[in-house]
C-alpha positions as CSV (number, residue, x, y, z in Angstrom):
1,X,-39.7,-48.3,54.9
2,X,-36.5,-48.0,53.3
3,X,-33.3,-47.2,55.4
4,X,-32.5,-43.6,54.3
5,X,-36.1,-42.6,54.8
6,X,-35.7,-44.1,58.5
7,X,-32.7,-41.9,58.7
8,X,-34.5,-39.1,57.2
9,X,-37.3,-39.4,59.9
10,X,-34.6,-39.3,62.6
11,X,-33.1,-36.5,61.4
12,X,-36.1,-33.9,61.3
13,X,-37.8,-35.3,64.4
14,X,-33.9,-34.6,66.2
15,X,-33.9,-31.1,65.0
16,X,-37.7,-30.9,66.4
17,X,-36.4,-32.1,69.2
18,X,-33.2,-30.2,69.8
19,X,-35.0,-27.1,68.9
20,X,-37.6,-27.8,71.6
21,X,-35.2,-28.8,74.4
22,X,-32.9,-25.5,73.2
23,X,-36.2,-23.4,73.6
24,X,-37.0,-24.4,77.1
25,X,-33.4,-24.7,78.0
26,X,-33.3,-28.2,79.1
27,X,-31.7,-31.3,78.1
28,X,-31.7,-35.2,79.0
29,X,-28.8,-36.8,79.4
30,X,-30.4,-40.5,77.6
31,X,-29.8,-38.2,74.4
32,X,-25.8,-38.1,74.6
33,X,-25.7,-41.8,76.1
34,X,-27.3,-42.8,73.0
35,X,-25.6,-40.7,70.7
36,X,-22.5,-41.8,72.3
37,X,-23.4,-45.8,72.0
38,X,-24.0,-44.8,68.2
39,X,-20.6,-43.7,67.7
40,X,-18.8,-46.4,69.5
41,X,-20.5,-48.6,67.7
42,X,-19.0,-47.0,64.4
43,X,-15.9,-47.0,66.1
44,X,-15.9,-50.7,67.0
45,X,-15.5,-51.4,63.3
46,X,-13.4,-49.0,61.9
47,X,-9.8,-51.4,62.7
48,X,-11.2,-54.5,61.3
49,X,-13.1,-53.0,58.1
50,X,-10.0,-51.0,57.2
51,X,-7.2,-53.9,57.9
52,X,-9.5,-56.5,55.8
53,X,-10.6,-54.0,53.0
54,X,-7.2,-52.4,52.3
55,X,-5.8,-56.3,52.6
56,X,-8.5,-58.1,50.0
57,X,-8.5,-54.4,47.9
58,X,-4.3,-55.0,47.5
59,X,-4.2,-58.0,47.0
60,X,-6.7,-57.9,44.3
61,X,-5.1,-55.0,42.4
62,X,-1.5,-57.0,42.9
63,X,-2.7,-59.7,40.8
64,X,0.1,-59.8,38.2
65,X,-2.3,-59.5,35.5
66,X,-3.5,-56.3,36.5
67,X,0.0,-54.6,37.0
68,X,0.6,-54.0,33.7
69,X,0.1,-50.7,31.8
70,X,-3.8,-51.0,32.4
71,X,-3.7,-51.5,36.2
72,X,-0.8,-48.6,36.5
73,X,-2.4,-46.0,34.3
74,X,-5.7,-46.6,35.7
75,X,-4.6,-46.3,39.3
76,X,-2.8,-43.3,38.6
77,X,-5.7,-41.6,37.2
78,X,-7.9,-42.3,40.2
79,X,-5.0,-41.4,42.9
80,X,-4.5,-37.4,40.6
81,X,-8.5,-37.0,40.1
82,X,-8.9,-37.7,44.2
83,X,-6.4,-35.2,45.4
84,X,-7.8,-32.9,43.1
85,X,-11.2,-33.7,44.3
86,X,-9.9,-32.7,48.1
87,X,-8.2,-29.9,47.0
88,X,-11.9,-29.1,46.0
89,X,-13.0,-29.6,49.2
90,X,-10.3,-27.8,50.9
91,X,-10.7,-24.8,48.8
92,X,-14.7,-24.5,49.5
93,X,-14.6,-25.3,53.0
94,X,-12.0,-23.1,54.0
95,X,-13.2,-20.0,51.7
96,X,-17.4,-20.5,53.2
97,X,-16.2,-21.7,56.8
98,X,-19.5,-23.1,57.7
99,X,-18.6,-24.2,60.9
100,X,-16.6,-21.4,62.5
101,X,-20.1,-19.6,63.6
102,X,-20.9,-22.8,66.2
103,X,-17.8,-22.1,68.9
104,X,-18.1,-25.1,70.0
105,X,-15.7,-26.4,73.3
106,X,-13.2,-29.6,72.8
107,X,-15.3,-32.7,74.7
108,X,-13.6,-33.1,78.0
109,X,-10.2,-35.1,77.9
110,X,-10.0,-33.8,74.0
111,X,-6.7,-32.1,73.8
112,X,-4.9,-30.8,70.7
113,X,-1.4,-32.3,71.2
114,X,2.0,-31.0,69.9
115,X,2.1,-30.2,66.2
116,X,4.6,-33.0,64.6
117,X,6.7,-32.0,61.9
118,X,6.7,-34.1,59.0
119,X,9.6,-36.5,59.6
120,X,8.1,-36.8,63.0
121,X,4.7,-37.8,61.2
122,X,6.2,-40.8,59.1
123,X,7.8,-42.0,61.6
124,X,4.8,-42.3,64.0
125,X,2.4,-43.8,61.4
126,X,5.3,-47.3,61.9
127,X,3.6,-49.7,64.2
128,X,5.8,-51.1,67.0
129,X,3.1,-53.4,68.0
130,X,0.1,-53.7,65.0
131,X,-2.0,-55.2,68.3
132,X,-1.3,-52.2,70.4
133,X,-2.8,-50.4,67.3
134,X,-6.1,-51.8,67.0
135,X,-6.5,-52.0,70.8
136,X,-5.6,-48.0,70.7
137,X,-7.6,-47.2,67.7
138,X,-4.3,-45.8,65.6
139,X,-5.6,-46.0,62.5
140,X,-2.8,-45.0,60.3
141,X,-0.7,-48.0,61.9
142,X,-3.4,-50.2,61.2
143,X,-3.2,-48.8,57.5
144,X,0.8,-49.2,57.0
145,X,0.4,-52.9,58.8
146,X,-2.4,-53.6,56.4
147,X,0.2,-52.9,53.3
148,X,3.2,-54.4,54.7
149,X,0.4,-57.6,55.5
150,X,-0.9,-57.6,51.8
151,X,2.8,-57.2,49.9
152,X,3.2,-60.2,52.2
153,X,0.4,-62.0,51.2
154,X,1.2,-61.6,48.0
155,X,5.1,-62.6,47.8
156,X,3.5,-65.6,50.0
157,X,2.3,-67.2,46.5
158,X,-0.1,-70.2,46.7
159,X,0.2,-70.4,50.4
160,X,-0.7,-67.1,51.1
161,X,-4.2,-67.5,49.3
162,X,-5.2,-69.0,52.6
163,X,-4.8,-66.4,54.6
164,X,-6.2,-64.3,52.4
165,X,-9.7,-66.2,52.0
166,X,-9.9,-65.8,55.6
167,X,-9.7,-61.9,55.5
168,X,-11.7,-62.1,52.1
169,X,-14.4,-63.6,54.5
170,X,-13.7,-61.2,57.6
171,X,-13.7,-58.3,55.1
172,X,-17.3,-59.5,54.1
173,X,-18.2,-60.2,57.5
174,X,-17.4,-56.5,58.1
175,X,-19.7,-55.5,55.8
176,X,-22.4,-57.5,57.0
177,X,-21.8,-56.1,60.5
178,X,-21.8,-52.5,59.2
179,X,-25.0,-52.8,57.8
180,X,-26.6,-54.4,61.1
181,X,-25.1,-51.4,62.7
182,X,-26.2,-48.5,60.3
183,X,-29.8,-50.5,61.5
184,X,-29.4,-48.4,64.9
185,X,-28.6,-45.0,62.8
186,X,-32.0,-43.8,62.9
187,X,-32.1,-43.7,66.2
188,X,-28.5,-42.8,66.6
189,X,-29.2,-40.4,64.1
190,X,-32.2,-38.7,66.2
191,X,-30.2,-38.7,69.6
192,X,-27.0,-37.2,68.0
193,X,-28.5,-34.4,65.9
194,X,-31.4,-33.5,68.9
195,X,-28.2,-33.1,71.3
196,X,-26.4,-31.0,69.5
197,X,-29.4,-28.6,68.3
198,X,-30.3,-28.7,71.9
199,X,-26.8,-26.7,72.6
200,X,-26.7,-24.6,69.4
201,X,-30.0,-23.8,68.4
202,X,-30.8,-23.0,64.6
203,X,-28.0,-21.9,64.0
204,X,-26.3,-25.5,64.3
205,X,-28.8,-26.1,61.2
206,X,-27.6,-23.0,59.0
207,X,-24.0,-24.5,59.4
208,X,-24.9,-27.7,58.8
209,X,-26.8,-26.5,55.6
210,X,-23.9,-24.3,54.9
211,X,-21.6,-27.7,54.8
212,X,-24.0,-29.8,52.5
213,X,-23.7,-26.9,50.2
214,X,-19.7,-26.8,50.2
215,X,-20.2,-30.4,49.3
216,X,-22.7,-30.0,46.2
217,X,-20.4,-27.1,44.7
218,X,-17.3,-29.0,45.3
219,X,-18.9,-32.1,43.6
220,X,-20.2,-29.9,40.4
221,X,-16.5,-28.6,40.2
222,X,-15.2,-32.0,40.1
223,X,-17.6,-32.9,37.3
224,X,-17.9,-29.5,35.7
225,X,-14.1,-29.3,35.2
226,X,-12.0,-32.4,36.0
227,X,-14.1,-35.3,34.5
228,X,-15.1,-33.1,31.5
229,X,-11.4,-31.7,30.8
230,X,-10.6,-35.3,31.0
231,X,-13.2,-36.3,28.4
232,X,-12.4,-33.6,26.5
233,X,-8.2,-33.6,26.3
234,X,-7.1,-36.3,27.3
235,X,-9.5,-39.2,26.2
236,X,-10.2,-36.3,23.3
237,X,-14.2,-37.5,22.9
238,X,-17.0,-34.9,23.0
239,X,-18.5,-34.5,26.6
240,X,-22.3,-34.7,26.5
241,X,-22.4,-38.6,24.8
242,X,-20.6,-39.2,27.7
243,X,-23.5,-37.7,30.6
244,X,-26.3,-38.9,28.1
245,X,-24.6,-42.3,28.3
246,X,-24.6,-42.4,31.6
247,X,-28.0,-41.6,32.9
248,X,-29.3,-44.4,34.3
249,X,-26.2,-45.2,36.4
250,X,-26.9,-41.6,37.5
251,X,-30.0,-42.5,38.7
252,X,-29.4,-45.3,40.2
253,X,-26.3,-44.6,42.1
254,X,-28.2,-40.7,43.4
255,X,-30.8,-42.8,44.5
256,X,-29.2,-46.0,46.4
257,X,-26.3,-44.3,47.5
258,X,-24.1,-47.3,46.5
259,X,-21.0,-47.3,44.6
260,X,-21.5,-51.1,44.6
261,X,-25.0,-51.7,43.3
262,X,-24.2,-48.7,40.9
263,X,-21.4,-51.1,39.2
264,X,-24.2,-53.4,37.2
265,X,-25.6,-50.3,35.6
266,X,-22.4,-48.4,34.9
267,X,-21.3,-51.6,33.3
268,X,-23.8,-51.6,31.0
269,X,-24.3,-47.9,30.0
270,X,-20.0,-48.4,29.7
271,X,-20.6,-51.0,26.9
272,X,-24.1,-50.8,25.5
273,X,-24.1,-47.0,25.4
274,X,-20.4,-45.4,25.4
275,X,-19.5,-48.3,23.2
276,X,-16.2,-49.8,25.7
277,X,-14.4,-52.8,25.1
278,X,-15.9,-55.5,28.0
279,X,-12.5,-56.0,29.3
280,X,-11.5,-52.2,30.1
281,X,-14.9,-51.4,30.8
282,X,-14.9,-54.5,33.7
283,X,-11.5,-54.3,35.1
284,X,-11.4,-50.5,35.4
285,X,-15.2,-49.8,36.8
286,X,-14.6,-52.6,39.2
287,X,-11.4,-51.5,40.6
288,X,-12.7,-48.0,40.4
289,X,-15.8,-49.6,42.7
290,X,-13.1,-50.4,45.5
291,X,-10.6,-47.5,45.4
292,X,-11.7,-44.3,43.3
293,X,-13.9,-42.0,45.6
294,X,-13.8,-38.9,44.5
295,X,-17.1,-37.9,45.4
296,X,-16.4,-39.4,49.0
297,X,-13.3,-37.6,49.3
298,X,-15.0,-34.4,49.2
299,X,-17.7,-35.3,51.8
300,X,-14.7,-36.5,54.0
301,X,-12.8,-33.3,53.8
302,X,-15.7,-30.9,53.4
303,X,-16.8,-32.6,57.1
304,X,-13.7,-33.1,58.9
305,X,-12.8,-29.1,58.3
306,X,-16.6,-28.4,59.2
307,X,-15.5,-30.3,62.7
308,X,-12.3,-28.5,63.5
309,X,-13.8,-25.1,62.6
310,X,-17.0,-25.8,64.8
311,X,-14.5,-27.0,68.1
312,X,-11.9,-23.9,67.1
313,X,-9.4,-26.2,65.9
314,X,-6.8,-24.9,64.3
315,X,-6.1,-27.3,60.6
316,X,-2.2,-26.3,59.5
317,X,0.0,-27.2,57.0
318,X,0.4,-30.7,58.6
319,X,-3.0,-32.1,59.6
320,X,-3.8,-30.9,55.8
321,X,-1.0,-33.4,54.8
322,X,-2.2,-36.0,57.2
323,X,-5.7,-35.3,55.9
324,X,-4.9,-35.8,52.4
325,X,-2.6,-38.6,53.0
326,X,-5.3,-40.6,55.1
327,X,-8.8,-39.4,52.6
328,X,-6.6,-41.3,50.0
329,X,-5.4,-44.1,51.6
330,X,-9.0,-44.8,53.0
331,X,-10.5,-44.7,49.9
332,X,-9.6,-48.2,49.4
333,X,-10.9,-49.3,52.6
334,X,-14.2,-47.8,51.7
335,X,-17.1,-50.5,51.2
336,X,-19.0,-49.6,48.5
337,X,-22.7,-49.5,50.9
338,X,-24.6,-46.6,52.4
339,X,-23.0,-45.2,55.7
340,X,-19.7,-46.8,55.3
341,X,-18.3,-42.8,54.5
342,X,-19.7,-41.9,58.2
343,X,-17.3,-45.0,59.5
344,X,-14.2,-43.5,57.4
345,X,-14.6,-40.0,58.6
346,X,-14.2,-41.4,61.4
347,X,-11.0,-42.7,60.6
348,X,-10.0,-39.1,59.4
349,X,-10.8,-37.3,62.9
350,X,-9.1,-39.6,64.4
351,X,-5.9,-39.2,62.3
352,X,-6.0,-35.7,62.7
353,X,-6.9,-35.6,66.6
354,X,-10.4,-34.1,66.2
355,X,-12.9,-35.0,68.4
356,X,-14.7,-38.1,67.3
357,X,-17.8,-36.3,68.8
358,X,-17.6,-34.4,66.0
359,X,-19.7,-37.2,63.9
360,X,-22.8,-35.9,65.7
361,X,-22.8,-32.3,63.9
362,X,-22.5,-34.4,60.7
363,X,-24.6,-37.6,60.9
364,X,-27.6,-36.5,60.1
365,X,-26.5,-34.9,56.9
366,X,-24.4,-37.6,55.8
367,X,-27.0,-39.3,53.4
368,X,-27.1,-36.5,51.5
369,X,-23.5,-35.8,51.3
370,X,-23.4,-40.2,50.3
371,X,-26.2,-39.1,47.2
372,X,-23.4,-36.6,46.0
373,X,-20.5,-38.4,46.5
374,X,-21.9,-41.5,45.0
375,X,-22.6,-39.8,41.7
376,X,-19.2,-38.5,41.3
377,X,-17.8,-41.6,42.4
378,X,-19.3,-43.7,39.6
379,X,-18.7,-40.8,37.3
380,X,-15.4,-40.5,38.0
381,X,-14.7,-44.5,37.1
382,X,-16.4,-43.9,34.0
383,X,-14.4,-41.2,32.8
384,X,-11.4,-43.4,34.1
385,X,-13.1,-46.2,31.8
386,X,-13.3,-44.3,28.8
387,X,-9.8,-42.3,29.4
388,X,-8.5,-45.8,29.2
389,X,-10.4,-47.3,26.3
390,X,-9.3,-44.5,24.1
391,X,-5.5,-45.4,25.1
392,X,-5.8,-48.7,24.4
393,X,-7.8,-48.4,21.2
394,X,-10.4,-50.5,22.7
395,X,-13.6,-47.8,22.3
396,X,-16.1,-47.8,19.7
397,X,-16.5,-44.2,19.0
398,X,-19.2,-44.9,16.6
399,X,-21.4,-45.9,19.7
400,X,-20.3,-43.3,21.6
401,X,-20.9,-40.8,19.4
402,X,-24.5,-41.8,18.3
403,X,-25.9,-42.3,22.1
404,X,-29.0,-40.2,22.7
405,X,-31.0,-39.3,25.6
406,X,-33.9,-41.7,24.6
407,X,-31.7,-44.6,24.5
């Protein structure tokens, strides 16, 4: 049975569950233990996936030959199209408010802390100790150590290639482990979601429905009007040779939920079908592969302002900021593999001092929210692709043009 499926399971037979224990009034404690060992599993490899990623993801882009106008252009494009893509997310979630109906209370030792101001803020992201920061879980430290580390690396020349195979391995290693872990989400999955229906009743499931459909609209904006302006203006191509083009990595990425094994078939609808040079095509989809995530972007905002307005946390100007700042800086820490955008949100809560129980409103929605954001992940470094092709005169427009849906 395949993994999502499992998932799937777990998630109906938890709302059975919860509904029943919610009914009868009762609840067993075996439910949250599990629930909890779920999450701190996922939280025993957030420092390690994000320090490795961002490190091998830097040091990859820094390659000299990639920091030309290619590398600079492209990575501007994906760093404008993903704050766009939040302020998507923002805009839905805070106009629906799916989760202010649930009232839910902070955990017990959860407080809200002093607001920071901004200088405050930058400030407190500079690690004193980059230990102390993985033993404390301060993921933004972990974040600015991981730069400072790659720039490092990189300056290092020759010698530093060393080091860096060792974190390519650990980064891969990381992966590995993430996917024995996401093993346990069923059942994770099942404990989570029956616990928290067991407190809230249906109307936990209205609100979570609610926040799946923030997610879908804020996706079809991002496709609807950002990717197709970009077709249209800036790469100046006509916009449905692009989509027909693209239909099979559609498929493919809706259905595995992987930017990764999406990046074979986008590579070959990119030059068979929209008629890109194999250079562009395979520097900017791969690179797009590690850092662009538009798609997840949105599922990471859409759910971390579903979690403060279930718990009655108040999101200001500055955990906006620090939201933005850390959805984008993630990004590139993001392993293209199903569940890895449940371990980054929980890089997000933590950055903005939500509660990490949070994650079990969310987790049994989240493979849905990984079959949208995976679609307008690929999509987006396709659009990248072709923006860049077009620059660089490196397009066949022939090919693009003549594409049909039977192809």
């Amino acid at each position: 049975m395949k993994p999502w499926l499992k998932i799937l399971i777990g998630l109906i037979l938890g709302i059975i569950t919860g509904l029943i224990l919610f009914k009868v009034g009762r609840q067993f404690e075996i439910l949250s233990l599990i629930g909890k060992a779920f999450i701190d599993l996922l939280k025993m490899l957030v420092g390690l996936i994000v320090f490795s990623s961002l490190v091998v993801g830097m040091c990859h882009i820094s390659d000299p030959k990639k920091l030309g106008r290619i590398g600079f252009r492209t990575i501007g494009f994906y760093v404008v199209t993903t704050i766009v893509a939040i302020c998507f997310g923002l805009a839905i979630v805070f106009s629906v408010r799916p989760g202010a109906t649930l009232s839910l209370p902070l955990p017990a030792g959860h407080g809200n802390g002093g607001s920071l101001s901004l200088v405050d803020f930058l400030f407190s992201i500079v690690p004193s100790n980059p230990f102390a920061a993985f033993a404390e879980g301060h993921i933004l430290q972990i974040i600015v150590f991981a730069i400072f580390f790659a720039l490092a690396i990189n300056m290092t020349g020759e010698k530093g290639k060393l080091i860096l195979g060792y974190i390519e391995s650990l980064s891969d290693v990381m992966a590995k482990l993430t996917n024995v872990v996401m093993k346990f989400a069923p059942y994770g999955v099942f404990a989570l979601i029956a616990s928290a229906i067991g407190e809230i009743g249906s109307e936990g499931i209205r609100a979570l429905f609610w926040a799946i459909g923030c997610i879908f609209v804020a996706c079809l904006l991002q496709i609807g009007i950002i990717f197709t302006l970009a077709l249209r203006y800036l790469a100046k191509l006509e916009i449905a040779p692009f989509f027909k083009g693209m239909k099979d990595a559609i498929v493919v990425a809706f259905t595995t939920s992987s930017s990764s094994a999406t990046l074979p078939v986008s590579l070959e609808c990119a030059r068979d079908h929209l008629g890109l040079s194999a250079d562009i095509s395979g520097f900017v989809l791969s690179l797009g592969s590690t850092i662009n995530m538009n798609g997840t972007a949105i599922g990471q905002t859409v759910l971390a302002i579903f979690i403060a307005q279930a718990y009655g946390v108040e999101v200001g100007f500055m955990s906006i900021m620090i939201l933005m700042l850390t959805t984008l800086v993630s990004a590139v820490g993001t392993a293209g593999i199903p569940g890895s955008g449940l371990v980054m949100l929980s890089i997000v809560l933590g950055a903005m001092g939500l509660p990490l129980e949070g994650i079990a409103l969310v987790a049994g929605i989240d493979r849905l929210r990984d079959m949208f954001a995976t679609v307008v992940n690929i999509l987006g470094d396709a659009v990248a692709a072709v923006y860049i092709a077009k620059k660089e005169n490196q397009i066949d427009e022939t090919k693009y043009h003549r594409v049909t849906w039977t192809e």
